[in-house]
C-alpha positions in Angstrom: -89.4 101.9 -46.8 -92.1 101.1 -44.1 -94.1 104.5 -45.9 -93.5 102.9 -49.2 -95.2 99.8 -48.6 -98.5 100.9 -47.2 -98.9 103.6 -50.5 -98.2 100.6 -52.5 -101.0 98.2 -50.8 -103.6 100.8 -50.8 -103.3 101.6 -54.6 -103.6 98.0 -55.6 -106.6 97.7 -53.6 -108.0 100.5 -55.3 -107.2 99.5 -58.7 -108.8 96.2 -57.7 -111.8 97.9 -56.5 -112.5 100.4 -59.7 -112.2 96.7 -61.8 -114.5 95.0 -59.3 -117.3 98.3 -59.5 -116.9 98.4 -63.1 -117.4 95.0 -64.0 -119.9 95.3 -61.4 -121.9 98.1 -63.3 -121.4 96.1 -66.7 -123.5 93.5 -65.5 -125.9 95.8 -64.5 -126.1 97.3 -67.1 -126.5 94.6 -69.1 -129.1 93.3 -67.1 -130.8 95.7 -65.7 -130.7 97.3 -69.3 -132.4 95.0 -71.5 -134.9 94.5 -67.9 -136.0 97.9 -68.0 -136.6 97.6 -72.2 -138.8 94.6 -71.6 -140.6 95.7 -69.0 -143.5 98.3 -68.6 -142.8 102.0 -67.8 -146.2 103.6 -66.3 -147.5 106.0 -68.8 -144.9 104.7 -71.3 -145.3 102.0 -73.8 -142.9 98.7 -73.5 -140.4 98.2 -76.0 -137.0 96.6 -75.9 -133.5 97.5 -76.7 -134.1 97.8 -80.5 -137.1 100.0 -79.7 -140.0 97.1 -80.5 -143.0 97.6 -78.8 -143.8 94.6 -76.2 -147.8 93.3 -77.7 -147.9 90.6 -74.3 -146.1 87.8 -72.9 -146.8 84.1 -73.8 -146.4 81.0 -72.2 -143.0 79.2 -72.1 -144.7 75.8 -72.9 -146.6 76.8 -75.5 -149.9 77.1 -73.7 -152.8 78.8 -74.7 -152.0 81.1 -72.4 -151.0 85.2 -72.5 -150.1 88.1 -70.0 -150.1 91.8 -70.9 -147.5 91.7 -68.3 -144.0 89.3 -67.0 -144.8 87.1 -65.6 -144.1 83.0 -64.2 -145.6 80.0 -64.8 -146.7 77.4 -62.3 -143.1 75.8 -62.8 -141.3 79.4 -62.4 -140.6 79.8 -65.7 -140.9 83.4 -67.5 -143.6 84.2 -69.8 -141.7 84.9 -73.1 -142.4 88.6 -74.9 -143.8 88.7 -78.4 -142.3 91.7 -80.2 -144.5 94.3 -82.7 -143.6 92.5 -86.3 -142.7 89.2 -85.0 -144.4 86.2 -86.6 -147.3 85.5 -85.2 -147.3 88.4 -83.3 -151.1 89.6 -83.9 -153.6 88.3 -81.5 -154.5 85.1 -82.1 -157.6 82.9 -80.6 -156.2 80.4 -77.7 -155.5 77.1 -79.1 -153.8 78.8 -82.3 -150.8 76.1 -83.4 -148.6 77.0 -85.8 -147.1 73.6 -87.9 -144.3 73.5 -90.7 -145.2 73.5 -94.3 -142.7 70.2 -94.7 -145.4 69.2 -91.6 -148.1 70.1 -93.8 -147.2 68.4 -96.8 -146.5 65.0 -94.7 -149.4 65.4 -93.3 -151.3 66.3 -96.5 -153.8 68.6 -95.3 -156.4 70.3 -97.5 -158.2 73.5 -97.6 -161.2 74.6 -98.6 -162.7 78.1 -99.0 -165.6 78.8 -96.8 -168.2 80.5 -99.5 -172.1 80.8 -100.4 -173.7 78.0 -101.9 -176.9 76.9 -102.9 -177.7 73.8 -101.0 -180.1 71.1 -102.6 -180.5 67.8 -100.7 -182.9 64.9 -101.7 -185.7 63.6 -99.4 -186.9 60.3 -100.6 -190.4 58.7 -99.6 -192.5 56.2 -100.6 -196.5 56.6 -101.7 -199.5 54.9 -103.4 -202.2 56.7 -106.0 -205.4 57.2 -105.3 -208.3 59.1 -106.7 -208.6 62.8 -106.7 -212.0 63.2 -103.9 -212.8 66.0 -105.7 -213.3 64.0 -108.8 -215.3 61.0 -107.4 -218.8 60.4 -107.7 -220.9 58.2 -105.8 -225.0 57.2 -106.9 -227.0 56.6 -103.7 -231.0 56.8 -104.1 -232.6 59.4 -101.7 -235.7 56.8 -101.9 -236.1 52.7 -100.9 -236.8 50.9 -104.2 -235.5 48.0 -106.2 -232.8 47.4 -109.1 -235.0 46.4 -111.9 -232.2 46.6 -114.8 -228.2 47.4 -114.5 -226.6 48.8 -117.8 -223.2 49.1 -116.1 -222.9 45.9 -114.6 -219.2 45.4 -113.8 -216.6 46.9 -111.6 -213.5 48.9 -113.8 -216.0 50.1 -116.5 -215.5 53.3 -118.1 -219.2 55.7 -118.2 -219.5 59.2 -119.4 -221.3 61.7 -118.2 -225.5 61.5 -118.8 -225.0 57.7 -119.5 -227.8 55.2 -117.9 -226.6 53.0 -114.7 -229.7 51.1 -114.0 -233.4 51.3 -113.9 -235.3 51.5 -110.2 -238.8 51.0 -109.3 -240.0 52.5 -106.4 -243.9 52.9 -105.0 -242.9 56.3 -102.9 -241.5 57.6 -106.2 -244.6 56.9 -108.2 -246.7 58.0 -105.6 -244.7 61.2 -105.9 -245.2 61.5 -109.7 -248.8 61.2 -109.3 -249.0 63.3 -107.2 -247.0 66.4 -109.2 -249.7 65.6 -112.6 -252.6 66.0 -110.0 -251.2 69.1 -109.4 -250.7 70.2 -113.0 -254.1 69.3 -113.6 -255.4 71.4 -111.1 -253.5 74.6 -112.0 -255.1 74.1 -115.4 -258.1 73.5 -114.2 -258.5 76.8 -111.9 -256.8 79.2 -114.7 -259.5 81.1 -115.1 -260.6 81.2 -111.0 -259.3 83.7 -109.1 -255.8 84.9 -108.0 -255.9 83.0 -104.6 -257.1 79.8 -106.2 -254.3 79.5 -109.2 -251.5 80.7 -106.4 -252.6 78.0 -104.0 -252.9 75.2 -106.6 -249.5 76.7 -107.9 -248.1 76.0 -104.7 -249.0 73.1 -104.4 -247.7 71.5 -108.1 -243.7 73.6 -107.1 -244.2 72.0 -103.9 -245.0 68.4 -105.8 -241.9 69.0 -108.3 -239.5 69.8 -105.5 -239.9 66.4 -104.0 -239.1 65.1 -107.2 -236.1 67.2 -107.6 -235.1 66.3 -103.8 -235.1 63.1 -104.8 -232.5 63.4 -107.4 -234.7 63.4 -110.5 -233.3 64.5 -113.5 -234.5 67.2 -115.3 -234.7 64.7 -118.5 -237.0 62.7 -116.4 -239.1 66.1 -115.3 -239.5 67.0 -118.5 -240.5 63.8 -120.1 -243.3 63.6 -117.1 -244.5 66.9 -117.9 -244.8 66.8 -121.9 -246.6 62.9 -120.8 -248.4 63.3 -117.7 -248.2 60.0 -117.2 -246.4 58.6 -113.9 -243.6 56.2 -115.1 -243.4 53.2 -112.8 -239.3 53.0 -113.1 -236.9 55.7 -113.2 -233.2 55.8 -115.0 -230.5 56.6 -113.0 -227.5 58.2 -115.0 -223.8 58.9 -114.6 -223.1 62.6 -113.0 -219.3 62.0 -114.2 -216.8 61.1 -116.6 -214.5 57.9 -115.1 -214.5 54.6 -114.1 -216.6 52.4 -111.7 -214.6 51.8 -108.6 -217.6 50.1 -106.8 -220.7 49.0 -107.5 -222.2 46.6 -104.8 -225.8 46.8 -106.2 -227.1 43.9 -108.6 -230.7 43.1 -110.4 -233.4 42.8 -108.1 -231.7 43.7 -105.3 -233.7 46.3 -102.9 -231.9 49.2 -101.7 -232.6 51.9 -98.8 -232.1 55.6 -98.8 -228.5 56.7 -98.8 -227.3 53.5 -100.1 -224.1 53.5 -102.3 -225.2 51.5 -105.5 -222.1 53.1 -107.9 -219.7 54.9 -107.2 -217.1 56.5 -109.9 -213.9 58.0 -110.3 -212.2 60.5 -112.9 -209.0 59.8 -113.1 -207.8 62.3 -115.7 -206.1 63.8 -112.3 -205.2 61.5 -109.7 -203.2 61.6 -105.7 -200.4 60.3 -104.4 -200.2 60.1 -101.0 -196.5 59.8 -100.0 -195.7 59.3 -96.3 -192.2 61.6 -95.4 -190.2 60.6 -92.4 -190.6 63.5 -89.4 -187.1 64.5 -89.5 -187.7 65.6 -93.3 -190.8 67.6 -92.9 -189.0 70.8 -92.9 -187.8 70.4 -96.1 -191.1 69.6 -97.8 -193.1 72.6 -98.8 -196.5 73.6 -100.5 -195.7 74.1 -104.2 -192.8 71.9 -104.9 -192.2 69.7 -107.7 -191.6 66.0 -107.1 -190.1 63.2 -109.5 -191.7 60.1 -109.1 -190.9 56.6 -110.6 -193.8 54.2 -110.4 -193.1 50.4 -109.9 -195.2 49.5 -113.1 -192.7 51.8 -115.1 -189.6 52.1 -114.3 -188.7 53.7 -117.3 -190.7 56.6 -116.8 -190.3 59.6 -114.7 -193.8 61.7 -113.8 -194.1 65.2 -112.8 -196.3 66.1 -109.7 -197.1 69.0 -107.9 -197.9 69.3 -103.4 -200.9 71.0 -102.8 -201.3 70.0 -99.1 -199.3 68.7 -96.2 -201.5 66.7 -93.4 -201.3 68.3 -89.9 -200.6 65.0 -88.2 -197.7 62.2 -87.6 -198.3 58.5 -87.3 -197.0 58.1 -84.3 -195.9 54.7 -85.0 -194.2 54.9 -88.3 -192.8 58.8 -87.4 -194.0 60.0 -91.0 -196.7 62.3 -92.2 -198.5 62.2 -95.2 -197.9 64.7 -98.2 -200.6 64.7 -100.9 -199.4 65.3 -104.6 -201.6 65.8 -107.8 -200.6 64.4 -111.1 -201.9 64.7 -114.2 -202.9 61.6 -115.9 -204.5 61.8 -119.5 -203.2 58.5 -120.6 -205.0 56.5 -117.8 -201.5 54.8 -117.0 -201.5 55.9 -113.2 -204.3 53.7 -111.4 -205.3 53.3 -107.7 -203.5 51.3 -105.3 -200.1 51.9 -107.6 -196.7 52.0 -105.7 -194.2 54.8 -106.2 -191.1 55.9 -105.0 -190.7 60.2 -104.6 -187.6 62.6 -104.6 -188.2 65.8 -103.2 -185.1 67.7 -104.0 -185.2 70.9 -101.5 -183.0 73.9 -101.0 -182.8 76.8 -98.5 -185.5 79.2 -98.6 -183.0 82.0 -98.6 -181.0 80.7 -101.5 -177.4 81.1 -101.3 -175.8 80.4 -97.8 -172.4 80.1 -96.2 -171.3 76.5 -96.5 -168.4 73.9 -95.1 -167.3 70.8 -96.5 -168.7 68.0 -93.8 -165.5 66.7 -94.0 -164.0 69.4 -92.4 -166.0 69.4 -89.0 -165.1 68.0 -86.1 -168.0 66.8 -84.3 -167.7 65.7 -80.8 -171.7 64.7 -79.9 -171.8 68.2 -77.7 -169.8 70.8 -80.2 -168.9 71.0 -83.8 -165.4 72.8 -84.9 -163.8 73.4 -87.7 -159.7 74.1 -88.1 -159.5 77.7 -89.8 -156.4 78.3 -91.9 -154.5 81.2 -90.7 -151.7 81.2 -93.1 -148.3 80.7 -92.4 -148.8 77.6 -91.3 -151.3 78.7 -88.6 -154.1 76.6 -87.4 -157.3 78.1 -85.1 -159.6 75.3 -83.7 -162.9 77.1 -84.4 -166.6 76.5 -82.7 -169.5 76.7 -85.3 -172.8 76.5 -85.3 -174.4 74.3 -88.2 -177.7 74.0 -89.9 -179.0 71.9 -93.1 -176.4 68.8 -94.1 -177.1 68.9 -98.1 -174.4 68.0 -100.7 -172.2 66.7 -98.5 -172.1 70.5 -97.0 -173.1 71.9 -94.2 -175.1 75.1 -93.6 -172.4 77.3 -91.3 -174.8 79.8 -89.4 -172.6 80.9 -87.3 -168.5 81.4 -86.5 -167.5 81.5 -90.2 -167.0 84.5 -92.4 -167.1 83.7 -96.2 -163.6 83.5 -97.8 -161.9 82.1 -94.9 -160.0 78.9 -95.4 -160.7 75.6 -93.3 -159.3 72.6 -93.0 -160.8 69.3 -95.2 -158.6 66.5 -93.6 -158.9 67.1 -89.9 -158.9 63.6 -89.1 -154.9 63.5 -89.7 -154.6 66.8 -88.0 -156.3 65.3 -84.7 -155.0 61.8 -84.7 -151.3 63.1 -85.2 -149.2 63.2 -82.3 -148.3 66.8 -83.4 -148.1 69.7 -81.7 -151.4 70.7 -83.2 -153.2 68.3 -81.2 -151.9 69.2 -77.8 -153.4 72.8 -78.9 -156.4 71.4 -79.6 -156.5 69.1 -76.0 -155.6 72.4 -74.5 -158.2 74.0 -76.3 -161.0 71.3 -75.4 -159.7 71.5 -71.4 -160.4 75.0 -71.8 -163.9 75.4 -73.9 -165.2 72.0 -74.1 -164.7 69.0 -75.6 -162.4 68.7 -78.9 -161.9 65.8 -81.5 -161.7 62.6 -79.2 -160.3 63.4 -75.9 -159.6 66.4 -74.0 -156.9 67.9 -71.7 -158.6 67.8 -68.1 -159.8 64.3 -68.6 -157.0 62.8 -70.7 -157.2 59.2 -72.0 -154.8 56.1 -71.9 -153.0 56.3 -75.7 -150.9 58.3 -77.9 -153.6 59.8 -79.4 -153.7 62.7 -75.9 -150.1 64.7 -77.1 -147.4 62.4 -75.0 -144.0 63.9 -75.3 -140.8 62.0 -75.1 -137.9 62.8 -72.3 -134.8 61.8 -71.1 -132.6 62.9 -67.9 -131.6 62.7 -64.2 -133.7 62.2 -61.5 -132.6 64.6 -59.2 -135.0 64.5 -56.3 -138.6 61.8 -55.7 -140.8 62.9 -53.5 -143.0 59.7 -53.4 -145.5 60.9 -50.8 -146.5 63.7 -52.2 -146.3 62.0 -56.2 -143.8 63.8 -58.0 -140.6 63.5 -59.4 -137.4 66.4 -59.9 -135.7 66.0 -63.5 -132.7 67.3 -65.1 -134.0 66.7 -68.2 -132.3 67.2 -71.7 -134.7 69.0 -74.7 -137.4 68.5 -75.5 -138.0 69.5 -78.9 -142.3 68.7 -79.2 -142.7 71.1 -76.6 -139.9 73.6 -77.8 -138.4 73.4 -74.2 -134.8 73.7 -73.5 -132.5 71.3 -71.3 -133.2 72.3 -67.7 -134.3 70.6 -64.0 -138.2 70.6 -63.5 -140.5 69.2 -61.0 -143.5 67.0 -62.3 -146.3 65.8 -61.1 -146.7 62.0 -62.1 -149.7 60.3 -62.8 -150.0 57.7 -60.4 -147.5 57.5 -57.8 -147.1 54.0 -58.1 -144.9 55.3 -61.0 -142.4 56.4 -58.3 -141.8 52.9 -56.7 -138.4 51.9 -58.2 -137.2 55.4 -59.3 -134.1 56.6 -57.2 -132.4 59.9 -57.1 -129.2 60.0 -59.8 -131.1 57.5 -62.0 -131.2 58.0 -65.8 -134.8 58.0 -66.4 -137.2 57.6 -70.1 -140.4 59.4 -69.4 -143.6 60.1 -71.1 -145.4 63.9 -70.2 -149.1 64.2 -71.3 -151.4 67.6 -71.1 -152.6 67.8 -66.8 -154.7 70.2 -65.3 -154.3 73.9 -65.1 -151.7 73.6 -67.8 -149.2 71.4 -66.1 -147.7 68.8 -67.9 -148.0 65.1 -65.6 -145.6 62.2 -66.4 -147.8 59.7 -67.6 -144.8 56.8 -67.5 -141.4 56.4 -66.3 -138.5 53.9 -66.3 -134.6 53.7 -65.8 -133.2 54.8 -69.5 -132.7 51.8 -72.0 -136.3 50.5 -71.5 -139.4 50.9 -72.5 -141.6 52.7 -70.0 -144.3 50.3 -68.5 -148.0 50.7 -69.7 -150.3 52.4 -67.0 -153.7 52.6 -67.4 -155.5 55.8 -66.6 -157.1 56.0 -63.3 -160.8 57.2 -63.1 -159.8 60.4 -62.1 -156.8 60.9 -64.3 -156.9 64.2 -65.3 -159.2 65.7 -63.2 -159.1 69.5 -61.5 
């Protein structure tokens, strides 16, 4: 009996060891199993148990954040893997948000093909006529004299051309007349002398009748003091154009000196407008376009205009330069000094070009974005580089590629406390500034992503600012119930919080991807209202 009893013993214990080593091995191999699936083999690709090939590992808070490897996060959690064929599972930018389409309806977001189109905006100025300077004519005597007689006698008359303006007297202009029949007489008088004599006296009568002609004398006038030869002691002065007197300062018996301006005259079958464009328009004005313009005196009627020139020079007062435009005017209705308002309508040199709604960019003073529409509910915040604003469009000249989709009501997008506008906080912490706030320098409000919590305060740490949780889930941030450590915001926050106290808290987007608790109270009231420090935010 005393053999018996040992056998006995040790085969129990051995039965109770092969149940221990198996279940053991069990676990292991559960374990271990689905550990060696997941992770990566050297010269092998990963896959998991159903043979799924491993693309990367993502962040377990939904950070814009991936690893080609396993990995923890700064709160020891494991990087989640994203399996070949899973939803989502292509590469997507950082920032990428993925939002229900019940979300999407609520939310009532629009999109908008991203497509060529021909961009025509409207520059408005403001101008005045005047005459065309290659079309005025102005009479100014090369000689002193005196007004004896004015035929055109008032300001606004209409002359044609070869039509008398007034008769002058003038003693060096009779002298000069004289002087040319002398001459004539003495060609006539040596024709039958010798060469050198005519030539010389010939001479001398061209050299007589250039003076005249220097002087401005009509031929009509030459030839009537040829065919005479008899100096006339006053000499007509006739139109050289077809207009309208714009000045005529002279008057009967008034004495005049050489150069003086005594009529001057205007055709305006073609007249200017001078329009003055603001500076930040110039660009879009060019040589060759075709204005509409609406004068002030007729506001029923719309005239057609063409640019020939564009001044080289701003007022550096009023910021505009001065664009010259030639109309047409048979009637006579367009007169100097007139007021008109000018539409350029311009479009791209190039013609077609990729286009945006502007109601789909996000403009933050330093970057403009736009939301692109991945399908499936997915959302990439987008940098782009704009040009021309025409249409209400903008010129997209670079980030875009024609037939992409992008959001048109961003504003609800960004405003939203949604799980899209954490993204794009994360996504501003990361590559600049995004919408109205960003993560690293977070602002007082709902509008920087808070997410709501409840749970146990396990552990305070009040020196050192933060705050143990055994929190329950949290479904904004697609966490599960667990204990976490957070930093808090201002440690002040920590004054009357006690371990085992069932806590309400607030966590908003930190630095380096953390999530801070932004406000805390005991559970069953409302967490008190801190105002962001200064530094709130900052790395």
């Amino acid at each position: 009996m005393k053999r018996i009893v040992p056998a006995a013993l040790v085969l129990i214990l051995a039965v109770a060891a092969a149940l221990a080593a198996g279940y053991w091995w069990g676990i292991q191999a559960s374990h271990g199993g689905r550990q060696r699936a997941e992770e990566p083999v050297a010269g092998s690709p990963r896959k998991n148990a159903s043979g799924k090939k491993i693309l990367y590992y993502r962040n377990p808070m939904g950070l814009p954040d991936t690893s080609p490897v396993p990995k923890k996060d700064p709160m020891g959690m494991d990087y989640i893997p994203v399996y070949e064929g899973e939803s989502g599972a292509a590469s997507l930018p950082p920032g990428t948000v993925r939002i229900t389409p019940d979300k999407v309806q609520l939310l009532g977001v629009r999109t908008e093909t991203v497509e060529p189109r021909e961009l025509r905006r409207t520059v408005h100025a403001v101008g005045t006529i005047q005459a065309d300077e290659r079309l005025l004519y102005r009479v100014a005597p090369r000689f002193e004299g005196w007004i004896e007689k004015l035929y055109v006698n008032t300001t606004g008359q209409s002359v044609s051309r070869g039509q008398p303006l007034m008769e002058v007297y003038s003693p060096d202009l009779v002298t000069a007349e004289q002087e040319y029949l002398v001459a004539l007489k003495g060609v006539e008088a040596v024709k039958d002398g010798s060469a050198d004599i005519r030539a010389s006296m010939q001479q001398l009568a061209e050299s007589a009748l250039q003076r005249l002609r220097n002087w401005e004398i009509s031929d009509q006038d030459l030839k009537a003091l040829q065919q005479q030869r008899k100096p006339r002691r006053t000499l007509t002065y006739r139109s050289g154009a077809n207009g309208v007197v714009l000045q005529k300062p002279g008057i009967e018996g008034m004495r005049f000196m050489p150069g003086e301006v005594l009529f001057e005259i205007a055709n305006l079958s073609s007249v200017w407008i001078l329009a003055d464009v603001f500076e930040q328009d110039v660009g879009l004005v060019r040589v060759g376009q075709r204005p509409v313009l609406r004068i002030t005196a007729y506001p029923d009627k719309a005239f057609g205009g063409k640019i020939v020139f564009i001044y080289p020079t701003i007022d550096p007062e009023t910021r505009t330069t001065k664009v010259r435009i030639e109309l047409s005017n048979p009637a006579g209705l367009l007169k100097p000094g007139m007021y008109g308002d000018i539409e350029f309508t311009s479009s791209q040199p190039g013609g077609r070009t990729l286009a945006v709604p502007d109601s789909a960019v996000l403009d933050s003073g330093t970057r403009q974005m736009v939301l692109v529409s991945r399908g499936e509910g997915l959302f990439e915040p987008r940098s782009v580089k704009l040009g021309m604003r025409a249409d209400n469009y903008f010129e997209v000249k670079d980030g875009l590629q024609a037939g992409e989709e992008v959001v048109v009501r961003a504003n609800f997008l960004i405003d939203a406390e949604s799980n899209l506008k954490a993204a794009l906080e994360s996504f501003g912490g990361q590559a600049g500034t995004a919408g109205t706030a960003t993560a690293e320098k977070p602002v007082a409000g709902a509008g920087r992503g808070i997410h709501r919590a409840q749970g146990i305060v396990s552990a305070v740490d009040a020196g050192g600012g933060t705050v143990e949780i055994a929190h329950g889930a949290i479904p904004s941030l697609q966490w599960p119930a667990m204990t976490m450590t957070f930093k808090v915001r201002d440690k002040a926050l920590l004054r009357d919080i006690k371990p085992g106290q069932a806590v309400a808290f607030e966590l908003a987007p930190g630095a380096a991807g953390e999530f801070v608790v932004e406000r805390i109270a005991p559970a069953g009231t409302k967490p008190p209202t801190q105002a962001a420090p200064a530094h709130a935010g900052a790395h």
